[in-house]
N, CA and C atoms as a LAMMPS dump frame, in Angstrom:
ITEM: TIMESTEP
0
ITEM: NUMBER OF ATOMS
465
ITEM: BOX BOUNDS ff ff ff
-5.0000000000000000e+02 5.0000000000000000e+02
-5.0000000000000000e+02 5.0000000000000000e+02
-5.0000000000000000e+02 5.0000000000000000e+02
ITEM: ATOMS id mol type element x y z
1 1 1 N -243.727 217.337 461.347
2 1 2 C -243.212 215.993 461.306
3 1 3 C -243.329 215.49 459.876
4 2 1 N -242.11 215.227 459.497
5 2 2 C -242.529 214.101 457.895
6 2 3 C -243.18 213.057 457.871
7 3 1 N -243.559 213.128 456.591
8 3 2 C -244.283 211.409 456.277
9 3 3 C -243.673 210.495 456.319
10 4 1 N -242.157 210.636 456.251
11 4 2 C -241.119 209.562 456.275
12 4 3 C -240.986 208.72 458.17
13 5 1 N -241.391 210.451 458.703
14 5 2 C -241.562 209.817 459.969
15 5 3 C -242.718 209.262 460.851
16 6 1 N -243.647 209.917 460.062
17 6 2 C -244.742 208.973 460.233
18 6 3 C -245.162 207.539 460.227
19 7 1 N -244.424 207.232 458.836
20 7 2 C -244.442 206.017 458.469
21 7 3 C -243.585 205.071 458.958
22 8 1 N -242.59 205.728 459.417
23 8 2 C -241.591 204.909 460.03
24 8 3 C -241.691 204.715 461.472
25 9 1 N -242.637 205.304 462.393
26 9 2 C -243.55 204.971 463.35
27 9 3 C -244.612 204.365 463.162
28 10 1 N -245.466 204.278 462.465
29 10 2 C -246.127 203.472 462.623
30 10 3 C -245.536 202.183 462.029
31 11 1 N -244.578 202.252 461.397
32 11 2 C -243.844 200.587 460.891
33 11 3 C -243.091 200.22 462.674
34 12 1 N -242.71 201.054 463.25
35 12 2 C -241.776 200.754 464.312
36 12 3 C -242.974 200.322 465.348
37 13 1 N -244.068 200.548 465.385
38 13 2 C -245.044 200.51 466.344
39 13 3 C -245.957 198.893 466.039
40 14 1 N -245.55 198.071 464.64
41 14 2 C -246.179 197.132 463.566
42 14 3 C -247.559 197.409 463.476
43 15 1 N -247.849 198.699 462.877
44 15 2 C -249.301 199.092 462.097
45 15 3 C -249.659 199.372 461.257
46 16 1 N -249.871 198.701 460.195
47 16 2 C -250.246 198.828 458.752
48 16 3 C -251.454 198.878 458.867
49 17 1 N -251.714 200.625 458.244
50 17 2 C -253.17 201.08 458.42
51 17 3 C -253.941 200.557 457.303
52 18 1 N -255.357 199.96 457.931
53 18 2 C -256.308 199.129 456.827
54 18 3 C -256.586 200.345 456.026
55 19 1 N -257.367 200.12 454.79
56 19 2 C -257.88 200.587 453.891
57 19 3 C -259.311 201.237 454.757
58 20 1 N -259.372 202.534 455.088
59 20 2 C -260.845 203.236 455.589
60 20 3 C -262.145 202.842 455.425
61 21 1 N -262.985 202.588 456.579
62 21 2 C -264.15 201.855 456.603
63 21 3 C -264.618 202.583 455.874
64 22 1 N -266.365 202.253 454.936
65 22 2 C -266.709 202.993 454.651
66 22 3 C -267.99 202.971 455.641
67 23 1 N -269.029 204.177 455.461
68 23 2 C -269.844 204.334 456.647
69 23 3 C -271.021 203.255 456.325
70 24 1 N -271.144 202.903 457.743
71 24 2 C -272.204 202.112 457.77
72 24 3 C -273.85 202.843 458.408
73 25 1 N -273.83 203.781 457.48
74 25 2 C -275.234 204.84 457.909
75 25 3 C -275.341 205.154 456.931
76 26 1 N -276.48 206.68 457.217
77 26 2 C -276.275 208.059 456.247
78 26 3 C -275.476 208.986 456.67
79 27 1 N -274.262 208.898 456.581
80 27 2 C -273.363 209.742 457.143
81 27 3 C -271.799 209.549 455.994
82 28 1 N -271.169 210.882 456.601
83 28 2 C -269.634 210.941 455.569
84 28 3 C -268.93 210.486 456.086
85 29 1 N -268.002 210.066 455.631
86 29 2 C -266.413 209.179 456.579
87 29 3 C -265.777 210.52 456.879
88 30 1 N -265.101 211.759 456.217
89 30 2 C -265.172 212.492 456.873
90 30 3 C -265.618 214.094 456.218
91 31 1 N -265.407 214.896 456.575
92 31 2 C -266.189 216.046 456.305
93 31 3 C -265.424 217.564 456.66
94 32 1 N -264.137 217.847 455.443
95 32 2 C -263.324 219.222 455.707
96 32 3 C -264.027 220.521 455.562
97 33 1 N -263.965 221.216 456.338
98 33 2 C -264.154 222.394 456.761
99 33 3 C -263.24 223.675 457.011
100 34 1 N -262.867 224.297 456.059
101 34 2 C -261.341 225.276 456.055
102 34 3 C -260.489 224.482 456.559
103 35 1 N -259.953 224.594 457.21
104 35 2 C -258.364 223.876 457.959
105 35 3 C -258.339 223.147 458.176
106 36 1 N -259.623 222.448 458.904
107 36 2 C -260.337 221.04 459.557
108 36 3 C -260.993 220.259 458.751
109 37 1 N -260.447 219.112 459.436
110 37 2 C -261.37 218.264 458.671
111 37 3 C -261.97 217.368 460.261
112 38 1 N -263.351 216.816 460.116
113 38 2 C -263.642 216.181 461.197
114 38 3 C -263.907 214.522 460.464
115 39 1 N -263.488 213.592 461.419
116 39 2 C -263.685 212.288 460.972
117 39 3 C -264.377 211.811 462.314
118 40 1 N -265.78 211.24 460.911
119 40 2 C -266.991 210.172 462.071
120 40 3 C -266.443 209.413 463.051
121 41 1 N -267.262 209.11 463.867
122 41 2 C -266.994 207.944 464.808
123 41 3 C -266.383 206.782 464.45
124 42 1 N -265.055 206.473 464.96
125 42 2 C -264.459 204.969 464.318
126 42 3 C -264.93 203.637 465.171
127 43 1 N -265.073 202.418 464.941
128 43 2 C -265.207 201.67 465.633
129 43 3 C -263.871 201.077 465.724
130 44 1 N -264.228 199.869 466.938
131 44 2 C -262.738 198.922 466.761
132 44 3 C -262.913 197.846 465.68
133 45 1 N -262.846 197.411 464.738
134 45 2 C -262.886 196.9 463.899
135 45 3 C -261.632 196.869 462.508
136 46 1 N -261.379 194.843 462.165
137 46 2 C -260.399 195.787 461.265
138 46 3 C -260.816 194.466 460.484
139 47 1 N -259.956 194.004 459.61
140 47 2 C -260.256 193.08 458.181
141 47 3 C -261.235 192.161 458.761
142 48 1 N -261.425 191.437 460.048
143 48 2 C -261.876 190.107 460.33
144 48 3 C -263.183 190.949 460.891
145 49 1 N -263.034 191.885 460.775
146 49 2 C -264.783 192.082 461.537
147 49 3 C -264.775 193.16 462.307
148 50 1 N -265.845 193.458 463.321
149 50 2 C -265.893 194.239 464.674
150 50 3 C -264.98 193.243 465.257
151 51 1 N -264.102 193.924 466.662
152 51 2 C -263.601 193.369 467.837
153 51 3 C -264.616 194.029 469.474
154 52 1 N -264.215 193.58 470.305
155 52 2 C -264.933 193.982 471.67
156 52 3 C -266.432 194.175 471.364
157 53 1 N -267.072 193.669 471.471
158 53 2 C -268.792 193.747 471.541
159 53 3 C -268.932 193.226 472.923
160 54 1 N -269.427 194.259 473.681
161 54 2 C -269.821 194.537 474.904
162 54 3 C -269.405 195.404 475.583
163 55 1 N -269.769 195.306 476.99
164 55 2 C -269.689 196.635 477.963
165 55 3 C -268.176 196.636 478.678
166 56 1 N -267.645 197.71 478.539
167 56 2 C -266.63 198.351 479.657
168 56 3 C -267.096 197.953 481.072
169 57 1 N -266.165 197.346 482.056
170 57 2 C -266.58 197.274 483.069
171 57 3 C -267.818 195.941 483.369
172 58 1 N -267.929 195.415 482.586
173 58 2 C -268.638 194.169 482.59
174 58 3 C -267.666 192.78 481.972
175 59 1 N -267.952 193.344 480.656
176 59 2 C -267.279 192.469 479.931
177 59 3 C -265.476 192.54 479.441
178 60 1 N -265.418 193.725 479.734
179 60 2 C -263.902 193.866 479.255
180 60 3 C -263.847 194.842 480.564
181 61 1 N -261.764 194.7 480.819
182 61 2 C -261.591 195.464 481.739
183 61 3 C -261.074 197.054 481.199
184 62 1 N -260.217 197.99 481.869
185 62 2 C -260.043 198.889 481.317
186 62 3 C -258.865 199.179 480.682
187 63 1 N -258.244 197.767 480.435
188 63 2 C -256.96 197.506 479.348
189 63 3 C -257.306 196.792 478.309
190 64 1 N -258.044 196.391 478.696
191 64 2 C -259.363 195.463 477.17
192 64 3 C -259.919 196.801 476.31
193 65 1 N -260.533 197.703 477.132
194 65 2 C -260.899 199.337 476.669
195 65 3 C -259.948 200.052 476.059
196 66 1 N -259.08 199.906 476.498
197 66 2 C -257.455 200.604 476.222
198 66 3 C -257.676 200.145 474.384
199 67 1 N -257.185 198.986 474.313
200 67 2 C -256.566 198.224 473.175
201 67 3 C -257.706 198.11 472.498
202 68 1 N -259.338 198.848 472.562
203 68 2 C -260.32 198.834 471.478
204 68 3 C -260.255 200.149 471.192
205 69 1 N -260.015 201.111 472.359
206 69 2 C -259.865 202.654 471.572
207 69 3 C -258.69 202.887 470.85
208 70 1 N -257.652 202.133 470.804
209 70 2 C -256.465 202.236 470.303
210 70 3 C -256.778 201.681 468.964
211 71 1 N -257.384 200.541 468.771
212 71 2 C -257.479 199.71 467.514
213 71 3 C -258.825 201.236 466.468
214 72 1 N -259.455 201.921 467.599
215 72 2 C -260.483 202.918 466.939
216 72 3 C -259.446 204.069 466.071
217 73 1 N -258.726 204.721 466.991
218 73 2 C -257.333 205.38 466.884
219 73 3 C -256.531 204.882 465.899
220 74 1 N -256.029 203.251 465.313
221 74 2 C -255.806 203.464 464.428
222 74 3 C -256.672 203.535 462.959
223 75 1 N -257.911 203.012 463.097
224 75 2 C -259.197 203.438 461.997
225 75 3 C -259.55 204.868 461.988
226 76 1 N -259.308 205.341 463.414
227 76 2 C -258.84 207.511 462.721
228 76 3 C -257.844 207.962 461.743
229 77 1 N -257.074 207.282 462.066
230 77 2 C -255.712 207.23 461.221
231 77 3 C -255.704 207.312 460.107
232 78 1 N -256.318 205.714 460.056
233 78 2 C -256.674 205.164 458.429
234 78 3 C -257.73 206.153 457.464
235 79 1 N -258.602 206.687 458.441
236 79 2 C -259.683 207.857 457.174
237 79 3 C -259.02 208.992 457.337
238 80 1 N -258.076 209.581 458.018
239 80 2 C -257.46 210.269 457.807
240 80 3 C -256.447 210.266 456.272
241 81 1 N -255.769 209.466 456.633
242 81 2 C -255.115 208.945 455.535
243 81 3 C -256.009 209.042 454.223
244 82 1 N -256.829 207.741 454.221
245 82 2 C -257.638 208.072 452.851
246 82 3 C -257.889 209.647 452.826
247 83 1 N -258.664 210.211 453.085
248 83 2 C -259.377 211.695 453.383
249 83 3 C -258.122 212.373 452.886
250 84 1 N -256.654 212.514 452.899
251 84 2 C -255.782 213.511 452.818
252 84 3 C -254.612 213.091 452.007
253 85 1 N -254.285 211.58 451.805
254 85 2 C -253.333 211.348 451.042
255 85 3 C -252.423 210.829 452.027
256 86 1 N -251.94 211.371 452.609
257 86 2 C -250.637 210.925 453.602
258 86 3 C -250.826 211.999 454.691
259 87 1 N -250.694 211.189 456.11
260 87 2 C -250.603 211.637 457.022
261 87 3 C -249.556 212.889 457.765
262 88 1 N -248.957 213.083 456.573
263 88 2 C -247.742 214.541 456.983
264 88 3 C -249.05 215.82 456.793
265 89 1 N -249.841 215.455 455.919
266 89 2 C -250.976 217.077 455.953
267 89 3 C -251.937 217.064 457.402
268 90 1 N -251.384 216.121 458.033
269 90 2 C -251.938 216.607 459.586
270 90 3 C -251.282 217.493 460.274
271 91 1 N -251.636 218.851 460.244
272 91 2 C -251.107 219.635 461.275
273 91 3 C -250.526 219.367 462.502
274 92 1 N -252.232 219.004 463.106
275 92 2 C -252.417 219.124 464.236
276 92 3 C -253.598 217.504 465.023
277 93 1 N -253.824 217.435 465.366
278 93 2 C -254.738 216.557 466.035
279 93 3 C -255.736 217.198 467.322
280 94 1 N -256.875 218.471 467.024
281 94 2 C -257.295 219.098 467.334
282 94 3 C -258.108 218.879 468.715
283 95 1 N -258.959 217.506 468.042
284 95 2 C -259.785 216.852 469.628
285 95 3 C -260.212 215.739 469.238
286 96 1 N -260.141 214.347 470.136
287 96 2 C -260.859 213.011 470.283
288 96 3 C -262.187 213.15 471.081
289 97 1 N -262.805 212.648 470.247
290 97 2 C -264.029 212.378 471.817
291 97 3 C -264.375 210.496 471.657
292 98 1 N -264.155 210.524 472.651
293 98 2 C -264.016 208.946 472.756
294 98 3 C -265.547 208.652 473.426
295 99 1 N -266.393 207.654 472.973
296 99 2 C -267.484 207.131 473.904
297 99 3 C -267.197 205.449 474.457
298 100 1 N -267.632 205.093 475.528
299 100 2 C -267.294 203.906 476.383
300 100 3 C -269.022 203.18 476.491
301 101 1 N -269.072 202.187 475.671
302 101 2 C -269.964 201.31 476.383
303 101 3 C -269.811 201.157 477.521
304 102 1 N -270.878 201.677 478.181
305 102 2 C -269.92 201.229 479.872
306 102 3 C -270.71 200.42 480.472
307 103 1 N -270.334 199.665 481.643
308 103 2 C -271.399 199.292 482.82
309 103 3 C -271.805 199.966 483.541
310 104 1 N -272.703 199.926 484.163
311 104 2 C -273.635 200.991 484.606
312 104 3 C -272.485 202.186 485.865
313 105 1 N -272.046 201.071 486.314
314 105 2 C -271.545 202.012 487.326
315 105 3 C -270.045 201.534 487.208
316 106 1 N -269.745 202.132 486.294
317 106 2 C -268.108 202.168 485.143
318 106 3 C -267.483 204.039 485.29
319 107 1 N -266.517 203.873 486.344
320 107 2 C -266.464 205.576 486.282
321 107 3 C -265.3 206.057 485.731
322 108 1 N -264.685 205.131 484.962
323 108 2 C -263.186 205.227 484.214
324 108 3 C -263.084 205.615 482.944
325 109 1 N -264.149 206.041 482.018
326 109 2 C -263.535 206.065 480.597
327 109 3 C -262.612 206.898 480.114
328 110 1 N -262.347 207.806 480.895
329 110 2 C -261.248 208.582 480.81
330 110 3 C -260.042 207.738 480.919
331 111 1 N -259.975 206.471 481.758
332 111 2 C -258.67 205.573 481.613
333 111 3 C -258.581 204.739 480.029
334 112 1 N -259.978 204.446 479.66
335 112 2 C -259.752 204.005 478.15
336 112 3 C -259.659 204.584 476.977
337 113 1 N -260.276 205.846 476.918
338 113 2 C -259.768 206.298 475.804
339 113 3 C -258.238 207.334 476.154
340 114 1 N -257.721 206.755 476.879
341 114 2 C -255.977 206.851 477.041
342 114 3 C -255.516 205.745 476.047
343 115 1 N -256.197 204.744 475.503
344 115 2 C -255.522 203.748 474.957
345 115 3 C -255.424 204.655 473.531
346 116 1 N -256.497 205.411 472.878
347 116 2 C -256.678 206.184 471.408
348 116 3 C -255.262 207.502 471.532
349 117 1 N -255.781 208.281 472.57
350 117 2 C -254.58 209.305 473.087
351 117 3 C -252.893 209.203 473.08
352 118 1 N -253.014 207.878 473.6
353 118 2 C -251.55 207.618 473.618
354 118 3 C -251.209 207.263 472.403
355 119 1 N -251.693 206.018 471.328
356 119 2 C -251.634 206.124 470.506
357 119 3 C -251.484 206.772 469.028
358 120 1 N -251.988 208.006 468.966
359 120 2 C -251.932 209.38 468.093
360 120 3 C -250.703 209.886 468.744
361 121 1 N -250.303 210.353 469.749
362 121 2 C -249.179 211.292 469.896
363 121 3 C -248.132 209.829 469.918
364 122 1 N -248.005 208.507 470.143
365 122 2 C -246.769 207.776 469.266
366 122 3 C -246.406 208.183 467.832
367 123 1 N -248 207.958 466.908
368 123 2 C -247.73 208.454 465.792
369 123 3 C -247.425 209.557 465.404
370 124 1 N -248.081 210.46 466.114
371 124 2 C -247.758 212.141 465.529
372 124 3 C -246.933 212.837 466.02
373 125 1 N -246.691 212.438 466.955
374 125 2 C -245.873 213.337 468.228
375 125 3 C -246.449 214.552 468.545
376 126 1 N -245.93 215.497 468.88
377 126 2 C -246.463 216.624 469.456
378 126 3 C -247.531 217.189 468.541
379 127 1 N -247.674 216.635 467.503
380 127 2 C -249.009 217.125 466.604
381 127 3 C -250.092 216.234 466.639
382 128 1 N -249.538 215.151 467.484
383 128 2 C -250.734 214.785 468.29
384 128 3 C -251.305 214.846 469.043
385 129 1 N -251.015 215.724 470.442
386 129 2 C -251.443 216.178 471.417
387 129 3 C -252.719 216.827 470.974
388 130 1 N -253.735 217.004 471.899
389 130 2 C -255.275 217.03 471.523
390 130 3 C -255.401 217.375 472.486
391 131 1 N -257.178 218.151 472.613
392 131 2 C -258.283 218.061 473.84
393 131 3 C -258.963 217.352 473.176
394 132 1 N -259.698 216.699 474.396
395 132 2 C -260.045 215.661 474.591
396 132 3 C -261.451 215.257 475.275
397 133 1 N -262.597 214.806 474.86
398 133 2 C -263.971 214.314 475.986
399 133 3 C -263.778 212.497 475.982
400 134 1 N -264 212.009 477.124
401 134 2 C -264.306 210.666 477.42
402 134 3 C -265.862 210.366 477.621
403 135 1 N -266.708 210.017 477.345
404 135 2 C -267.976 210.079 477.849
405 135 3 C -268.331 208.364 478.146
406 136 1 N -268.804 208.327 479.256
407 136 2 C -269.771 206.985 479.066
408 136 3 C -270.72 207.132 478.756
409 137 1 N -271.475 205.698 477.813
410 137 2 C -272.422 205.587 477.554
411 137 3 C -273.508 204.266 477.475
412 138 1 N -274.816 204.38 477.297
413 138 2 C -275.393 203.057 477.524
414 138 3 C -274.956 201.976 476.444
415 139 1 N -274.733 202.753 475.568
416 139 2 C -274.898 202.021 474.134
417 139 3 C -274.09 202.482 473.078
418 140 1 N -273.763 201.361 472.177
419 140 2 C -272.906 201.726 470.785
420 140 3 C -273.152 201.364 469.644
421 141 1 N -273.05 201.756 468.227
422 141 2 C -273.082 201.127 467.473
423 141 3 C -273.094 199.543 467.413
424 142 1 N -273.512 198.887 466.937
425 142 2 C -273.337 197.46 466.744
426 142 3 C -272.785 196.684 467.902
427 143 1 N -272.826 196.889 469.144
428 143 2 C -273.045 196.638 470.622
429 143 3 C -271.144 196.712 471.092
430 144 1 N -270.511 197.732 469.961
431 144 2 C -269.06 197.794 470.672
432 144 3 C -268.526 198.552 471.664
433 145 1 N -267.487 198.078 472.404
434 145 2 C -267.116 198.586 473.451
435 145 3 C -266.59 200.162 473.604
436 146 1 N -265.941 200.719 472.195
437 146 2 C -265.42 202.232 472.103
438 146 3 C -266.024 202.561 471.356
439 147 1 N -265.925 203.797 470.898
440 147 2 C -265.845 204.541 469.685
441 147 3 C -265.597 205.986 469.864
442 148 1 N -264.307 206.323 468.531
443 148 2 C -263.338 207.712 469.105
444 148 3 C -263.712 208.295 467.037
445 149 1 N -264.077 209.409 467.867
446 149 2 C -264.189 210.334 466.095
447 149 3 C -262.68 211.649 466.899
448 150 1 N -262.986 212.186 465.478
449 150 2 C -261.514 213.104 465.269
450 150 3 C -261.778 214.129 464.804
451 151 1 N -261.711 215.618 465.709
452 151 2 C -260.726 217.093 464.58
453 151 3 C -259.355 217.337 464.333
454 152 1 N -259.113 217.45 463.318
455 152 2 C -257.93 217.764 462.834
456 152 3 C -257.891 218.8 461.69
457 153 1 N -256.268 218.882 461.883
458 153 2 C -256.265 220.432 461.491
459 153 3 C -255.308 219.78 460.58
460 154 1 N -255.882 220.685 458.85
461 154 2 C -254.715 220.259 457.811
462 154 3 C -253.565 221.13 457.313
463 155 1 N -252.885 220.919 457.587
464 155 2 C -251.295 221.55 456.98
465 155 3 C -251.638 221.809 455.404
């Protein structure tokens, strides 16, 4: 897929990817490895701050989940981008693993990180197709509702 078409999906989709978080740990934003490159855990967060702080299944439903792994999905994007220059040296989109703040007895995260999933193969198309883990969990970074890290494979 070109960069021309990249870009012209994500303009058709209205997503102008922020400038890549930088990490808020001891950790790399991302970290290539021969072909691969893997990118940290993204949060939902974009110029104004974190978004969704709280639990899946409590506090947000699982279209509230949707639209924080999606907003994570496009902060994959975005360190992708930084990390490679332009998003045409993405091969491939290798694997998401998405984690779900969840409520305790929340048995869907596999329905929310469909919101990150769907999102990448708009942008990439078939070089976005991925495997994939959903996991729930008790807890997140800075008390947010998703968080989706990335392998990818570089062209």
């Amino acid at each position: 897929m070109s960069g021309a078409t990249i870009e012209a999906r994500l303009k058709k989709l209205g997503i102008d990817l922020p400038a890549p978080a930088a990490p808020a740990a001891s950790y790399l934003a991302n970290v290539t490895s021969g072909q691969l490159i893997f990118v940290s855990g993204q949060l939902p967060g974009d110029a104004d701050g974190m978004k969704f702080i709280g639990k899946v299944g409590r506090e947000f439903t699982v279209e509230e989940g949707q639209a924080a792994a999606r907003l994570c999905a496009i902060n994959v994007l975005a360190s992708l981008k930084g990390a490679l220059g332009e998003l045409e040296r993405v091969a491939r989109i290798v694997k998401l693993t998405g984690f779900v703040n969840a409520a305790p007895d929340f048995d869907e995260p596999h329905k929310v990180i469909n919101g990150a999933s769907d999102l990448i193969v708009e942008v990439l198309g078939e070089n976005g197709r991925h495997a994939r883990s959903a996991v729930g969990v008790a807890t997140l970074p800075l008390g947010v509702a998703v968080e989706v890290e990335a392998i990818a494979e570089i062209a």
